[in-house]
BAVO-399225 format. One record per residue: residue number from 0; residue in three letters; x, y, z of N, C-alpha, C in turn. Coordinates in steps of 0.001 Angstrom, whole numbers, m for minus. Example, Ala and Ser with C-alpha at 12.3 -4.5 7.8 and 13.67 -1.06 7.14 Angstrom:
REM residues 2
  num  residuo      n.u      n.v      n.w     ca.u     ca.v     ca.w      c.u      c.v      c.w
    0      ALA    13190    m5690     7800    12300    m4500     7800    13200    m3300     7800
    1      SER    12850    m2250     7080    13670    m1060     7140    12900       30     7870
//
This chain:
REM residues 240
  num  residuo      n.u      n.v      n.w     ca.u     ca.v     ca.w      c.u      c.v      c.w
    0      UNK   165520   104184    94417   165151   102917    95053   164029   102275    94249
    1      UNK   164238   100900    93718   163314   100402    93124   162376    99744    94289
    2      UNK   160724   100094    93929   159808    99246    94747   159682    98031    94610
    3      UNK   159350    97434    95301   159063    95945    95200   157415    95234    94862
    4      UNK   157331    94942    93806   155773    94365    93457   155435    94299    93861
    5      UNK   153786    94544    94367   153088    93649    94961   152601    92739    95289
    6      UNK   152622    92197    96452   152535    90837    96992   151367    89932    96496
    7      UNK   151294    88990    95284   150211    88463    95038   149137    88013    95969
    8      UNK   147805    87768    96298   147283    87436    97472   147607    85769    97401
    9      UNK   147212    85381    98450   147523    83895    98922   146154    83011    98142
   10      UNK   145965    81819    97988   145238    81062    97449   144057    81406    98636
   11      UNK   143791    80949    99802   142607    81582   100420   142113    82641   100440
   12      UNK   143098    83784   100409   142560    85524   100084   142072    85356    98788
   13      UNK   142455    84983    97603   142141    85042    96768   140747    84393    96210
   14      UNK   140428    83112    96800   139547    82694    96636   138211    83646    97761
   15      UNK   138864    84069    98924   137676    84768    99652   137164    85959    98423
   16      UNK   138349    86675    97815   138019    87698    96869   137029    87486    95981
   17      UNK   137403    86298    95207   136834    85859    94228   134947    85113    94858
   18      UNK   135287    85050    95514   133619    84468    96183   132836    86009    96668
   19      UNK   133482    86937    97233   132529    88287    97410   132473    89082    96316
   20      UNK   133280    89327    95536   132769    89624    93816   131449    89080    93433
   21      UNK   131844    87902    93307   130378    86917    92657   128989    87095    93941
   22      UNK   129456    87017    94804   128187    87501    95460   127668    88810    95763
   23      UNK   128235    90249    95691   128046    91251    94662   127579    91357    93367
   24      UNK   127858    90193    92507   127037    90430    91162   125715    89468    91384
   25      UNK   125694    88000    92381   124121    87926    92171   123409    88361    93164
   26      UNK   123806    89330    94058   122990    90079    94880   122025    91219    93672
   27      UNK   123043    92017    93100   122548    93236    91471   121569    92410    90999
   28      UNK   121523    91182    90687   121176    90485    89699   120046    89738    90006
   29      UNK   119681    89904    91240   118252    88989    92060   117109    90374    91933
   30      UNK   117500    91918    91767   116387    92943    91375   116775    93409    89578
   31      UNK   115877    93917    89317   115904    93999    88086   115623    95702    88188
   32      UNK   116482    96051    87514   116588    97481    87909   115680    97985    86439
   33      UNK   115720    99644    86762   114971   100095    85882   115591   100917    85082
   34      UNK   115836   101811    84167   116596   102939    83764   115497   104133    83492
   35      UNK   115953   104973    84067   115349   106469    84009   115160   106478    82656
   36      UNK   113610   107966    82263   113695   107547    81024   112949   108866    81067
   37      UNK   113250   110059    79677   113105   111648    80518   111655   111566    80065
   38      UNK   111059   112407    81179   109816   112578    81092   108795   111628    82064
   39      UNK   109711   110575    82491   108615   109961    83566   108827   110153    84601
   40      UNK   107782   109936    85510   107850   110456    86855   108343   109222    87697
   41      UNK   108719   109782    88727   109968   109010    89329   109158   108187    90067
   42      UNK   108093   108088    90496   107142   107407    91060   106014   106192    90068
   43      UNK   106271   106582    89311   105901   106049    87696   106904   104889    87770
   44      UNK   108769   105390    87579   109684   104439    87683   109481   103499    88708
   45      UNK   109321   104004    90197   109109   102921    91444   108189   101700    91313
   46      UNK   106759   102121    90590   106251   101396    90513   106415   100134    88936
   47      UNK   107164   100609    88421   107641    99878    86617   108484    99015    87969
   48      UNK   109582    99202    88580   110440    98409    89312   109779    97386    90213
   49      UNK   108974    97598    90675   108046    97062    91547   107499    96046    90939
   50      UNK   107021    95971    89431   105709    95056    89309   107275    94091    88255
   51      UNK   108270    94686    88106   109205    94177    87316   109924    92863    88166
   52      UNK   109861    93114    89426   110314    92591    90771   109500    91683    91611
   53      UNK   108237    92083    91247   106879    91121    91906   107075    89346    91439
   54      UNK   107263    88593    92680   106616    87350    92188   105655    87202    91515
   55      UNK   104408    88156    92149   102643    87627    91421   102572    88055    89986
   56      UNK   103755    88787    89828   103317    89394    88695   104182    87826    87372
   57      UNK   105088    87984    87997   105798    87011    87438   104733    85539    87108
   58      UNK   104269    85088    88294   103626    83996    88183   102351    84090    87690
   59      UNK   101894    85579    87614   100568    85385    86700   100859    85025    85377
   60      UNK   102244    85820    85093   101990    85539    83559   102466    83906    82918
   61      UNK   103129    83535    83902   103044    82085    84131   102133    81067    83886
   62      UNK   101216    81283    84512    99709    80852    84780    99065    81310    84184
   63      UNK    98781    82352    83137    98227    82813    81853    96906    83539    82456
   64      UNK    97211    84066    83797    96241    85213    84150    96323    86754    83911
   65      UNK    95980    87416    83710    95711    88562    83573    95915    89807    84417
   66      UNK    96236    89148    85665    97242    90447    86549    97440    89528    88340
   67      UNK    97887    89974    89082    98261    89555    90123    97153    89596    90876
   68      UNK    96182    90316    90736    94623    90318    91834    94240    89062    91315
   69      UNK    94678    88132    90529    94008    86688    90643    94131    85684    91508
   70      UNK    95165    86485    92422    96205    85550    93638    95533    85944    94741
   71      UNK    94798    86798    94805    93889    87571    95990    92553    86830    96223
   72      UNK    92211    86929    94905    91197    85632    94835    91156    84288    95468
   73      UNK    92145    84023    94879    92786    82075    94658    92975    82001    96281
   74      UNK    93356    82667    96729    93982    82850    98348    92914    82932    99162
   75      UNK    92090    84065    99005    90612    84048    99761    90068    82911    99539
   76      UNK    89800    82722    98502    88543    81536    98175    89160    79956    99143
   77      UNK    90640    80003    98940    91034    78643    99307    90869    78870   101083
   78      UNK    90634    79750   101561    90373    80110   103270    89102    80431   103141
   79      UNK    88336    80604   102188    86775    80977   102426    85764    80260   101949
   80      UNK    86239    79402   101049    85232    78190   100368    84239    79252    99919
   81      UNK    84335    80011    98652    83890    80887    98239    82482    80373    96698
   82      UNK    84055    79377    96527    83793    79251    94670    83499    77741    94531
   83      UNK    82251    77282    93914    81965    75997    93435    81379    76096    92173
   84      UNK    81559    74890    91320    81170    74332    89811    79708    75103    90276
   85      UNK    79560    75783    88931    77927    76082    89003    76720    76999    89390
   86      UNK    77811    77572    90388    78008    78823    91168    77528    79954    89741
   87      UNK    76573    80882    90184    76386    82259    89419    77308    83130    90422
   88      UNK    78044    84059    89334    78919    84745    89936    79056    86176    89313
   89      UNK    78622    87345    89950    78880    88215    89376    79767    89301    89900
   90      UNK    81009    89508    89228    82097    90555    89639    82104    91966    88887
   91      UNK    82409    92581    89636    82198    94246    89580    83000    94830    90031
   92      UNK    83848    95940    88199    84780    96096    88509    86081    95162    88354
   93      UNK    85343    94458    86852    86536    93094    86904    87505    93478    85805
   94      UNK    87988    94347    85006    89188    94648    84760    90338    94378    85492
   95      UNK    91422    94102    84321    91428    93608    83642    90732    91766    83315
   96      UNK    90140    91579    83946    89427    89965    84133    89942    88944    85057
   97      UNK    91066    89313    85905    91781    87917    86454    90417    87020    87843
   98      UNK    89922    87884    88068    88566    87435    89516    88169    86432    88396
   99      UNK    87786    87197    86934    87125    86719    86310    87294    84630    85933
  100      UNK    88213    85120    85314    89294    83973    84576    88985    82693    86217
  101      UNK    89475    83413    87732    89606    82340    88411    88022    81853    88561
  102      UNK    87293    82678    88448    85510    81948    88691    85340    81149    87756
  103      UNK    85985    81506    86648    85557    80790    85357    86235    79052    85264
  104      UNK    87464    78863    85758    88012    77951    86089    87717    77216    86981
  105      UNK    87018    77627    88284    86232    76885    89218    85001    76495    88377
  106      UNK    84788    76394    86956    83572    76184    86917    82144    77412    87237
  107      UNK    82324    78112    87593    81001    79091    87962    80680    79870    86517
  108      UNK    79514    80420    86396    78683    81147    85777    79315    82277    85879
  109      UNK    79669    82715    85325    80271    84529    85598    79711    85470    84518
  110      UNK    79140    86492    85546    79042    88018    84803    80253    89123    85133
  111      UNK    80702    89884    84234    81815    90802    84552    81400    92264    83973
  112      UNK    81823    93324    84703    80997    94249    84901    82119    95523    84762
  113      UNK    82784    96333    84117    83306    97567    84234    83351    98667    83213
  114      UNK    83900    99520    83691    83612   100795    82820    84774   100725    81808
  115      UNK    86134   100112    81992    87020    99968    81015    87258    98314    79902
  116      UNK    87352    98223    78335    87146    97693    77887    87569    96412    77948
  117      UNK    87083    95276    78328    87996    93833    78615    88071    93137    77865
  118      UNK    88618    92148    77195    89281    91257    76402    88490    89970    76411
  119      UNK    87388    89447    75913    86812    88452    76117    87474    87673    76455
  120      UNK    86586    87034    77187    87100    85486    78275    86061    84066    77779
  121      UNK    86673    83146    77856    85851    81815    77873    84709    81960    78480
  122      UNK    83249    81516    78871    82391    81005    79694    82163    82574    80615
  123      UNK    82305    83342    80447    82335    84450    81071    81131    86307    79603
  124      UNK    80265    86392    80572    79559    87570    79954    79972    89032    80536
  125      UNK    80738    89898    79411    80985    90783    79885    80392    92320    79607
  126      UNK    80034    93150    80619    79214    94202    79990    80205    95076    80365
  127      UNK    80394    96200    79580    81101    97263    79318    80463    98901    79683
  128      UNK    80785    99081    81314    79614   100174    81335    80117   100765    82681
  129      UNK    79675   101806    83510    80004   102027    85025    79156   101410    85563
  130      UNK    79228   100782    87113    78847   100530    87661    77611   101952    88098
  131      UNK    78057   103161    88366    77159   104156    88651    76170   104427    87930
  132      UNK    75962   104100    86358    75584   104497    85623    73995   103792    86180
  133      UNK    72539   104545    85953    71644   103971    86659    71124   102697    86334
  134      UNK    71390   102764    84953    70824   101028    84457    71863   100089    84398
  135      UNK    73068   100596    85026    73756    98867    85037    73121    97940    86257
  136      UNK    72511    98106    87397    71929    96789    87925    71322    96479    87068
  137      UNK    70106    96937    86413    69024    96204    85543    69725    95389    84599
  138      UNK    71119    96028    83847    71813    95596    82866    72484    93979    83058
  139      UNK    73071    94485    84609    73632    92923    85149    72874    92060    85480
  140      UNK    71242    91991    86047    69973    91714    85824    69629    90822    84857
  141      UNK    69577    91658    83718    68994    90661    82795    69941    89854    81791
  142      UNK    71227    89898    82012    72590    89032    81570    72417    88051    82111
  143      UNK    71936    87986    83819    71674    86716    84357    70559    85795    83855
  144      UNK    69581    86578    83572    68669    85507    83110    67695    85246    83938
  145      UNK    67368    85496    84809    66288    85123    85607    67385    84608    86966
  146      UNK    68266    84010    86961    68736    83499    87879    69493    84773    89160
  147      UNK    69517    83846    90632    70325    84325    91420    71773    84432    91755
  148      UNK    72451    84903    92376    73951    85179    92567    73980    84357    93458
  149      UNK    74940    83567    93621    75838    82441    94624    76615    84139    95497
  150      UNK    77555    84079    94331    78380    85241    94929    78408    86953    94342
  151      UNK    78442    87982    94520    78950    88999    94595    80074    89887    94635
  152      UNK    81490    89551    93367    82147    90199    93977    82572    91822    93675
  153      UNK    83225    92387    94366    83227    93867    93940    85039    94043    94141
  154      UNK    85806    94409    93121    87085    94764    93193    87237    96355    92936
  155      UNK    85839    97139    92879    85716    98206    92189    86652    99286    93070
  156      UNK    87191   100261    92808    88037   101438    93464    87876   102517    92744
  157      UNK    87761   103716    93534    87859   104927    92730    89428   105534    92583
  158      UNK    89243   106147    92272    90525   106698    91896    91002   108012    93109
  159      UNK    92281   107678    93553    92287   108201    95102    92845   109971    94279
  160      UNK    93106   110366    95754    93622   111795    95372    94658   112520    96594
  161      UNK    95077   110971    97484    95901   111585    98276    95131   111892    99659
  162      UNK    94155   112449    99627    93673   112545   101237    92939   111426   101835
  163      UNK    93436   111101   102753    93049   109373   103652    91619   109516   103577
  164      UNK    91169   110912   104132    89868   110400   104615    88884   110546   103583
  165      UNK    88977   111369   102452    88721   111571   100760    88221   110172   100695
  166      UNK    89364   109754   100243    89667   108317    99478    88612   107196    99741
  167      UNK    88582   107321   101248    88361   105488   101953    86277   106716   102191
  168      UNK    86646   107434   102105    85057   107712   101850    84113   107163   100051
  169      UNK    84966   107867    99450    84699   107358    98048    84782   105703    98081
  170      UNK    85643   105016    98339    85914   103185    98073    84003   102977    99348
  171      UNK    84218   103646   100368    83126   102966   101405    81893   103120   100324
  172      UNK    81551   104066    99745    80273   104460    98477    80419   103603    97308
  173      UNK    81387   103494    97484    81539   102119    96085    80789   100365    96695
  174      UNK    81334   100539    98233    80990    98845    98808    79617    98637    99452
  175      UNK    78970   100200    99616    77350   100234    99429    76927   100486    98456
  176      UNK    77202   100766    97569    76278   100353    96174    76358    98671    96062
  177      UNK    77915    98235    95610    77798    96612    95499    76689    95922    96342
  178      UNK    77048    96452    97943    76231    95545    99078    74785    96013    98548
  179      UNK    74235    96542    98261    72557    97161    97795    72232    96107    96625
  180      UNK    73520    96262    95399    73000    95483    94405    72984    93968    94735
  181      UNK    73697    93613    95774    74220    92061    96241    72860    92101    96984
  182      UNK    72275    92705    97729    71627    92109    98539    70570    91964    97511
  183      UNK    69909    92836    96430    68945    92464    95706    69322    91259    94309
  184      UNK    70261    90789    94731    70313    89780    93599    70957    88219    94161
  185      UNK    71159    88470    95285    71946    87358    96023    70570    86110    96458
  186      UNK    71056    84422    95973    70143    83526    97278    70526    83384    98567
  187      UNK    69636    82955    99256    69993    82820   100438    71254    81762   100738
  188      UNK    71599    82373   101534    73265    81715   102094    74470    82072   100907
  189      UNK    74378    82992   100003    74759    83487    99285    76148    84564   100203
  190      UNK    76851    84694    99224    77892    85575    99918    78620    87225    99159
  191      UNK    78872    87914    99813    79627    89196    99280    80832    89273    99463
  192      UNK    81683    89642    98666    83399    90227    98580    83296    91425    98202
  193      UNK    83837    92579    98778    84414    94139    98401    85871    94585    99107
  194      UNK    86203    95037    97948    87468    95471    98093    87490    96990    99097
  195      UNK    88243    96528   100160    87677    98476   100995    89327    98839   101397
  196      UNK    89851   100244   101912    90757   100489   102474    90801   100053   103886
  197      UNK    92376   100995   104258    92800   100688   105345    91793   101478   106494
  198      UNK    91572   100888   107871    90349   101230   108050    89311   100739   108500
  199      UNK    89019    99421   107388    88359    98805   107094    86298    99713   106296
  200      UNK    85978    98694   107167    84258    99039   106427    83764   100139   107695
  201      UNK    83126   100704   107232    82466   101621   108288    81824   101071   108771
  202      UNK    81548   101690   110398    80547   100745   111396    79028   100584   110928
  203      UNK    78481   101908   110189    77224   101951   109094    77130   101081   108219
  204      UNK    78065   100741   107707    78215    99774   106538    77945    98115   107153
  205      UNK    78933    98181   108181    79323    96727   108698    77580    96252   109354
  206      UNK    77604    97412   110175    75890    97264   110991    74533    96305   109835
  207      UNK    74948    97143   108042    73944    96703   107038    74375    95349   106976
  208      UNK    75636    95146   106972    75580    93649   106305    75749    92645   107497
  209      UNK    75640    92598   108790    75423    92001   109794    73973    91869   110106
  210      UNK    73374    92760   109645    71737    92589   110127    71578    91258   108717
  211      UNK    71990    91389   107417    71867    90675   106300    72470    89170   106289
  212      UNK    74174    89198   106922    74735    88371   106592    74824    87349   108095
  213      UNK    75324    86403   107816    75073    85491   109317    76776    85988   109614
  214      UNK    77950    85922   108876    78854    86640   109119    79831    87423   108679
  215      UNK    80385    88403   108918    81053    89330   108435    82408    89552   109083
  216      UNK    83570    89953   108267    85029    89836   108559    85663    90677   107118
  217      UNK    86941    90799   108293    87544    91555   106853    88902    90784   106819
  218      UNK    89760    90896   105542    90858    89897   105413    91671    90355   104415
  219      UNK    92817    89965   104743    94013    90851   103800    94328    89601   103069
  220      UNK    94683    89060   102063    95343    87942   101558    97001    88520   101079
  221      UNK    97417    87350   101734    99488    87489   101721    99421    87973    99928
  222      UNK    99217    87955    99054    99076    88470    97822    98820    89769    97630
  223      UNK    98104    90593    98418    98081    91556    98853    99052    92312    99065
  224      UNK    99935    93171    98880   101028    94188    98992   101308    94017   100171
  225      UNK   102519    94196   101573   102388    94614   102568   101951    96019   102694
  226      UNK   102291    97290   101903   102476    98650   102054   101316    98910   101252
  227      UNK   100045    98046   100943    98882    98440   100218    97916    98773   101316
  228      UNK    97235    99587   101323    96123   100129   101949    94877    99173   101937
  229      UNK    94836    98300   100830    93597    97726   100826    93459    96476   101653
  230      UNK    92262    96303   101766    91508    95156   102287    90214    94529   102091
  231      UNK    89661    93819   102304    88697    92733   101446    87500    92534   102513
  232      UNK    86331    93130   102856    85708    92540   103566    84266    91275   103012
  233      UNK    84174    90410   104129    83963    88844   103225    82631    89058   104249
  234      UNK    81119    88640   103307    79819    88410   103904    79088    87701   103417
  235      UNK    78835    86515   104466    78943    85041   103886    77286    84668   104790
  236      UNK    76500    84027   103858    75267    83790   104952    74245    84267   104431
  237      UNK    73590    84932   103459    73155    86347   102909    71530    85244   103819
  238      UNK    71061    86598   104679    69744    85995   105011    68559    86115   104347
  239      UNK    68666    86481   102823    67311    86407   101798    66313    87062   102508
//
């Protein structure tokens, strides 16, 4: 018995076919996948996929910034009225430079401050050093010149190790040193930014800069990861 061909599909089946194909290939085609590669860690890969996949990352390099924490900035400042022409500004912890780059574009005075080597910037002084180390206040000190800080910011982080309460202890010791050096270099009505975990600031911490600041808050900016731990607390008012 000979079979009988198969039944070509009809002009509507065919076209339904032909439309879920193509939307199968630009569904693939909206992530940008990664390829395994021996020897890296698979968590290594997640995150190559991740920043491969990121809008901010995309649009920094767009915008000729230097990493996606410049969108964290740009975002705060435009809800916090942070940054004006003229403004002394000193950031800590500004690797790779993007805080930097956006102070510098508002016009402000900027000092930049970290332990890993940065890439000179326009209008921007950068010292190359730890923050822990005992003479970097004096160091960031006399870069200024005699003058006071408008702002303070601190993006500084230690390097985690996996245990929650480890971690957000080390980042809280990082946002009292900044707040110590901010309060001795800040004018009045002057303001602080530090980068802290999930959590937020400790009630010790928050207590110092409420007796200091007229107000204090903490704030995630949509630039911010959803699944990132961090957060930004903002102290605005500095009472000299």
């Amino acid at each position: 018995m000979t079979k009988k061909p198969p039944k070509k599909p009809s002009g509507k089946v065919a076209g339904r076919q032909a439309a879920k194909k193509k939307q199968r290939r630009t569904t693939r085609e909206k992530s940008a996948h990664v390829k395994t590669a021996k020897g890296r860690k698979t968590s290594s890969t997640k995150w190559l996929k991740r920043q491969l996949n990121d809008p901010y990352v995309a649009r920094a390099q767009m915008d000729g910034y230097r990493g996606r924490a410049a969108y964290k900035l740009l975002e705060m400042d435009e809800k916090l009225k942070l940054l004006e022409p003229g403004m002394m500004v000193v950031d800590l912890g500004s690797a790779p430079g993007g805080w930097c780059q956006v102070a510098a574009k508002k016009g402000c005075q900027v000092i930049g401050l970290d332990l890993l080597e940065v890439d000179p910037l326009p209008d921007v002084t950068m010292l190359e050093m730890d923050f822990m180390d005992d003479n970097a206040p004096d160091e960031l000190i006399a870069a200024m010149k005699g003058q006071k800080a408008d702002v303070v910011l601190s993006d500084m982080a230690p390097n985690t190790i996996g245990h929650k309460n480890t971690d957000h202890l080390r980042i809280m010791h990082l946002v009292e040193l900044a707040y110590y050096f901010a309060k001795d270099v800040l004018k009045p009505d002057g303001a602080f930014l530090a980068k802290t975990r999930q959590g937020g600031t400790s009630n010790d911490t928050l207590n110092l800069l409420k007796k200091d600041f007229k107000t204090v808050k903490h704030i995630k900016p949509p630039s911010s990861r959803a699944d990132s731990s961090e957060t930004f607390v903002i102290a605005q008012g500095f009472r000299g």
